[in-house]
C-alpha positions in Angstrom: 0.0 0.0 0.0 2.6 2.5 1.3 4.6 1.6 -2.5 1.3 2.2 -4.7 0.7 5.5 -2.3 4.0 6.5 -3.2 3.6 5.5 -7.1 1.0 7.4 -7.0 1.9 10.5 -6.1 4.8 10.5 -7.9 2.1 10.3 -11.0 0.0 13.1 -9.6 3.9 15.2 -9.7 4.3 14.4 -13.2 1.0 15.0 -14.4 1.5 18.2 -12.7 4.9 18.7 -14.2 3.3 18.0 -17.4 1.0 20.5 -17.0 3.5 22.9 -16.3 5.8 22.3 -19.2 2.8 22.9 -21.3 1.7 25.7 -20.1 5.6 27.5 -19.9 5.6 26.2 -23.2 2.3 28.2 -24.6 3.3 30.7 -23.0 7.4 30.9 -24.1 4.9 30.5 -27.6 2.5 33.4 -27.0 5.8 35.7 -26.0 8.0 34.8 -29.2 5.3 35.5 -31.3 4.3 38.9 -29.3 8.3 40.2 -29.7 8.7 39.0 -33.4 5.2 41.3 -34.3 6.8 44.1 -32.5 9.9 43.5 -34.2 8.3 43.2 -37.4 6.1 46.5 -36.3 9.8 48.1 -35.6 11.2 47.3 -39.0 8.0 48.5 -41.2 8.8 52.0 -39.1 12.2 52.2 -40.3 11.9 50.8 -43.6 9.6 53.9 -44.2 11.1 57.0 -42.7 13.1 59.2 -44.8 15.6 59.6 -42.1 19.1 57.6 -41.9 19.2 55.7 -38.3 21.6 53.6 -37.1 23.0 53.7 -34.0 26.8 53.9 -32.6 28.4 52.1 -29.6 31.1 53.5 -26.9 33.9 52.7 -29.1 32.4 54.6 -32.4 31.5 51.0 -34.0 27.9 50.7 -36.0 25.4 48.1 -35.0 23.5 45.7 -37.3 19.9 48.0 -37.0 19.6 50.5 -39.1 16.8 51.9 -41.4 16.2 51.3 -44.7 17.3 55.2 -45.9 20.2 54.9 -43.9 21.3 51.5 -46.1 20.0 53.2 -49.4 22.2 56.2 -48.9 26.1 54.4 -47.3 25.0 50.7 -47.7 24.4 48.1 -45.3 26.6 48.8 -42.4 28.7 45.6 -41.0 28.8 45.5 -37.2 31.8 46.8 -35.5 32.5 49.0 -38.4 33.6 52.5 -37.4 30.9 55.1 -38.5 33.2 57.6 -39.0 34.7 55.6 -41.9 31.0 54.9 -43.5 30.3 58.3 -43.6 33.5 59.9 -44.5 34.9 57.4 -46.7 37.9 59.0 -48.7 37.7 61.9 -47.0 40.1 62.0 -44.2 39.7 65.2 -42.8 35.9 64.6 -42.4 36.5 61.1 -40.8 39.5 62.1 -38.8 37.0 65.2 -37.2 33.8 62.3 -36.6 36.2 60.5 -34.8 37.8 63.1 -32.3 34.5 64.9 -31.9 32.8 61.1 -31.2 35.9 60.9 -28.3 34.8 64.2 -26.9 31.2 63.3 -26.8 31.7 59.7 -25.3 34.2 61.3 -22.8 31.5 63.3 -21.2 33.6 65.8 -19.9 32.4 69.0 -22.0 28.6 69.9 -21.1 26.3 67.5 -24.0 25.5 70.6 -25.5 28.9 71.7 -26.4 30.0 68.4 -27.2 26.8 67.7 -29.5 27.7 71.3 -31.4 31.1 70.3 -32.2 29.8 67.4 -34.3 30.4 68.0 -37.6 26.7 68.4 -38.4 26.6 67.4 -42.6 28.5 65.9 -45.4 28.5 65.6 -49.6 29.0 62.4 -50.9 28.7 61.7 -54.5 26.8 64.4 -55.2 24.5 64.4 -52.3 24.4 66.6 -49.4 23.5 64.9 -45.8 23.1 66.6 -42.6 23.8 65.0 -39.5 22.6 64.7 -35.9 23.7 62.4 -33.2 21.1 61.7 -29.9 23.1 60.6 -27.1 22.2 57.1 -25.3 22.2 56.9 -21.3 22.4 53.7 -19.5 22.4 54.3 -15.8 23.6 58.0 -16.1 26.4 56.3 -18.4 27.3 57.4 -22.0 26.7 54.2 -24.1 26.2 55.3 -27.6 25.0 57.1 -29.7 22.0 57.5 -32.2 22.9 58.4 -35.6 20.7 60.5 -37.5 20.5 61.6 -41.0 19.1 63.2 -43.7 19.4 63.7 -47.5 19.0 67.5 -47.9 20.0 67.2 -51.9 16.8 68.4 -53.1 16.7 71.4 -50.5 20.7 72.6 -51.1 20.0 72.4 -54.7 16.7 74.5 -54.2 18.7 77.1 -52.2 21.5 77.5 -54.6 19.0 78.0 -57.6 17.4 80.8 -55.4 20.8 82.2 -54.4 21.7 82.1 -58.3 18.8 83.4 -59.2 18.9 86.7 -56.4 23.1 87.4 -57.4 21.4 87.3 -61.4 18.9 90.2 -60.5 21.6 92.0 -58.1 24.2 92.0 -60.7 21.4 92.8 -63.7 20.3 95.7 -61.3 24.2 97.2 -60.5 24.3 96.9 -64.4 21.8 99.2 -65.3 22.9 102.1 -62.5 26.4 101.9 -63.3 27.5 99.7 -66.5 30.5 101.4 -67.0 31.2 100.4 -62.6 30.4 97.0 -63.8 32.9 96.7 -66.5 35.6 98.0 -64.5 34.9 95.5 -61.6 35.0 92.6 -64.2 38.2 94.1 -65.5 39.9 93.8 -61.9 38.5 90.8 -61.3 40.3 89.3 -64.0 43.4 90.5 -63.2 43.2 89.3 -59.9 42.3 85.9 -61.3 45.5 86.1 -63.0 48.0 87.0 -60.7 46.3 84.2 -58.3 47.4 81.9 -61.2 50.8 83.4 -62.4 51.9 84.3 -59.0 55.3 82.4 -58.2 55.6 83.8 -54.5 56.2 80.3 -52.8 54.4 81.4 -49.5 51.6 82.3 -51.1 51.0 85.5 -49.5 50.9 87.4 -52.6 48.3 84.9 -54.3 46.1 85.1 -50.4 45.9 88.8 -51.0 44.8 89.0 -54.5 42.6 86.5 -53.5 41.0 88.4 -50.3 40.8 91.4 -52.7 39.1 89.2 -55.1 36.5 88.3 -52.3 36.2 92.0 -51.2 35.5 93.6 -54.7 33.3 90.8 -55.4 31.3 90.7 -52.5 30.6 94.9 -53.0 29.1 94.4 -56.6 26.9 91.6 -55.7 28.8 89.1 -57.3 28.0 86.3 -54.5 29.2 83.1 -55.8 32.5 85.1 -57.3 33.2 86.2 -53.1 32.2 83.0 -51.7 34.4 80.8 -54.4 37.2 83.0 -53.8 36.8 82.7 -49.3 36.9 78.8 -49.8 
């Protein structure tokens, strides 16, 4: 009797174990699919934004998640990839700034603010302008990353220089009517600047740095915009 007892419950246990198991297993079930639909829900949300996310770790290296704009416009990043490198490319200078401004945000030493303004802000590659924004990521009062946010501002930089074009066009045709024979005279100096910027043989260049400030001074008084703003880069 005392053996059957014994048999018995040890039936009742796994009956009850049983019952357990099924029920973790419904609900291990019920939670997989819950997470994958969110996941999915996640994905259709960056798939269709028209801003560039991915996001950055301590050390500067991309993660596998980004949106769908962000792969369109530098390619599908491969984890542990420096971002500076996606984004810059070639350009050293631009990647060598991402990287040392990165440092100074990660450090946390500067206030956020100051640190977040030093970030080189936008970029051209192959013909496209991007601007650029980075949201700092806290865990437990910690720096841990950062959130990588762009845009693809081609169609509005284009739009601006077409209106800036189009305002130096009615400047100049304006300054031409009051004074043509002004006019001729500045586009008489301006291409002798030009010249001695390209014939000058001063090996410091300070002779070819002042005709070119001149250049941008007598440029920027008779309205001639892009002439002054070529000549300052």
């Amino acid at each position: 009797d005392a053996v059957n007892g014994m048999l018995t419950g040890i039936q009742e246990r796994e009956r009850e174990l049983e019952g357990y198991r099924k029920n973790l297993e419904k609900l291990v079930d019920a939670r997989t699919r819950e997470l994958t639909h969110r996941n999915d829900e996640m994905r259709l949300v960056l798939d269709n934004i028209d801003q560039g996310l991915a996001t950055i770790d301590r050390e500067g290296r991309l993660k596998a998640e980004c949106s769908r704009s962000f792969v369109e416009a530098f390619g599908a990043p491969t984890p542990g990839t420096p971002f500076f490198g996606v984004l810059a490319r070639e350009d050293e200078k631009l990647g060598e700034a991402l990287a040392i401004a990165y440092e100074q945000l990660i450090a946390d030493v500067l206030p956020i603010e100051l640190a977040l303004d030093q970030m080189p802000n936008h970029l051209q590659l192959d013909g496209r302008y991007f601007s650029l924004a980075f949201k700092p990521i806290r865990t437990d009062q910690e720096l841990a990353g950062a959130l990588l946010v762009t845009r693809d501002e081609t169609l509005a930089q284009k739009t601006r220089q077409l209106e800036a074009e189009q305002r130096e066009r009615a400047q100049i045709f304006e300054r031409i009517l009051r004074d043509p024979d002004g006019f001729r005279e500045f586009v008489r100096e301006a291409q002798r600047l030009l010249e001695q910027v390209g014939s000058s043989l001063d090996d410091t260049g300070v002779e070819r740095m002042r005709a070119m400030h001149t250049l941008k001074g007598v440029a920027g008084v008779h309205d001639a915009t892009s002439l002054a703003q070529a000549a300052h880069h």
